[in-house]
BABA-266226 format. One record per residue (C-alpha): residue in three letters; x negated, y negated, z negated. Coordinates in steps of 0.001 Angstrom, whole numbers, padded with zeros to 6 digits. Layout:
SITE  residu        x        y        z
SITE     ALA        X        Y        Z
...
//
This chain:
SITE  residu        x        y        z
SITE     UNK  -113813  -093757  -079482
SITE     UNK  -114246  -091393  -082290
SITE     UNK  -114319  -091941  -085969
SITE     UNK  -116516  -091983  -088540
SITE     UNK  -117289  -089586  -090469
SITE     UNK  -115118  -090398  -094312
SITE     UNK  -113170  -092994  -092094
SITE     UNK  -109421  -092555  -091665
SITE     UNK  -109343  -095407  -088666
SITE     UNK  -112000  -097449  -087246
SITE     UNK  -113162  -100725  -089003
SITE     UNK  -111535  -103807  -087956
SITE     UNK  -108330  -105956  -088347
SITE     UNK  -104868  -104470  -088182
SITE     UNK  -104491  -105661  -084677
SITE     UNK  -106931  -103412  -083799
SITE     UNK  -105454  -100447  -085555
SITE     UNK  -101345  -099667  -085403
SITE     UNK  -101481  -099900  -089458
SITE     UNK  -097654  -099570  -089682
SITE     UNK  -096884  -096526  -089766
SITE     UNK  -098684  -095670  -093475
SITE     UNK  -096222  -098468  -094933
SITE     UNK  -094616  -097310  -098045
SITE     UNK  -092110  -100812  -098188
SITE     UNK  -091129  -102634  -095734
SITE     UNK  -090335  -106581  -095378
SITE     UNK  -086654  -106485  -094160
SITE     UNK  -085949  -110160  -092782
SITE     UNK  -082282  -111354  -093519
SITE     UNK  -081512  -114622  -092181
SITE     UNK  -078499  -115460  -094641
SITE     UNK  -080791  -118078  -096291
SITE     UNK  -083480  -118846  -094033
SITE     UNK  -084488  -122157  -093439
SITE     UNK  -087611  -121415  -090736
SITE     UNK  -090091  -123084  -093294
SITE     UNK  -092772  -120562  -091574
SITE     UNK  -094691  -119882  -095106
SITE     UNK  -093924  -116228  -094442
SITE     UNK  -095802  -116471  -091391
SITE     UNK  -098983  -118709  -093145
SITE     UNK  -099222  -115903  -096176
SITE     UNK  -099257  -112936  -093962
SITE     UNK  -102686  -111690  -094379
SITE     UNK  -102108  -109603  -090944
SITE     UNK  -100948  -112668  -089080
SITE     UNK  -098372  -110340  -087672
SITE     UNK  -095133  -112673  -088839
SITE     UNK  -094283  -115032  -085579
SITE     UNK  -091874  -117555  -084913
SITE     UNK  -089098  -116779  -082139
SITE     UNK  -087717  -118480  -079808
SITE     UNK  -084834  -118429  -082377
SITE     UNK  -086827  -120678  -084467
SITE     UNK  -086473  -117935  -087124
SITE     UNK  -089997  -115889  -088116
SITE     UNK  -089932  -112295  -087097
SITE     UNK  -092568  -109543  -088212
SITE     UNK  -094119  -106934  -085808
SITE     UNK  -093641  -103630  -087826
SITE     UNK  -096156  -102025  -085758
SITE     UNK  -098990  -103861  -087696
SITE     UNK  -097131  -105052  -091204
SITE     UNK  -098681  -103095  -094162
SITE     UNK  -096010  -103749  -096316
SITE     UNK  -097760  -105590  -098901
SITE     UNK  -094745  -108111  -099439
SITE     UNK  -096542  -111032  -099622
SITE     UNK  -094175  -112407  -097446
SITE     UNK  -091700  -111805  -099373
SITE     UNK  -092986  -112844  -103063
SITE     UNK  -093397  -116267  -101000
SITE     UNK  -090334  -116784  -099631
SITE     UNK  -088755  -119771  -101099
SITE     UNK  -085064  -118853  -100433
SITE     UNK  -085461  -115172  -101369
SITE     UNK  -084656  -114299  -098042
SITE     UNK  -086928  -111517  -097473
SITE     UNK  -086058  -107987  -098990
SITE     UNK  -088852  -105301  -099648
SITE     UNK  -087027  -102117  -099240
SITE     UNK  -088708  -098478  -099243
SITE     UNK  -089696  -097197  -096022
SITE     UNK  -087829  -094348  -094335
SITE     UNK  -089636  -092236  -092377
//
């Protein structure tokens, strides 16, 4: 499948397209505080935060854009946006 011409990736979700690896900050998950409440998973516009078997809510890097939602909403402050290193 080629792209279009002005397009830097095909339309569609970010399923569709790795998005990842243009992230500038990254959610880091830390667990210290956590108390599985899932809202990080409901406000991630992606819908690529998922509950483990853990019971604890894990993102896929491959497809987060970074745009910290995730962690603005977390009620314990238990999600750190740090600067992607590449």
């Amino acid at each position: 499948m080629g792209l279009n011409i002005g397009c830097a990736a095909a339309p569609g979700r970010a399923r569709d397209n790795k998005t990842g690896s243009w992230r500038v900050f990254k959610p880091v998950f830390k667990y210290d505080k956590c108390v599985k409440c899932g809202l990080c998973e409901v406000v991630c516009p992606e819908g690529c935060v998922r509950e483990g078997q853990d019971g604890y809510y894990h993102p896929d890097y491959n497809y987060c854009k970074g745009c910290g939602l995730c962690a603005e909403e977390c009620p314990v402050d238990d999600i750190e946006l740090v600067q992607e290193e590449k």
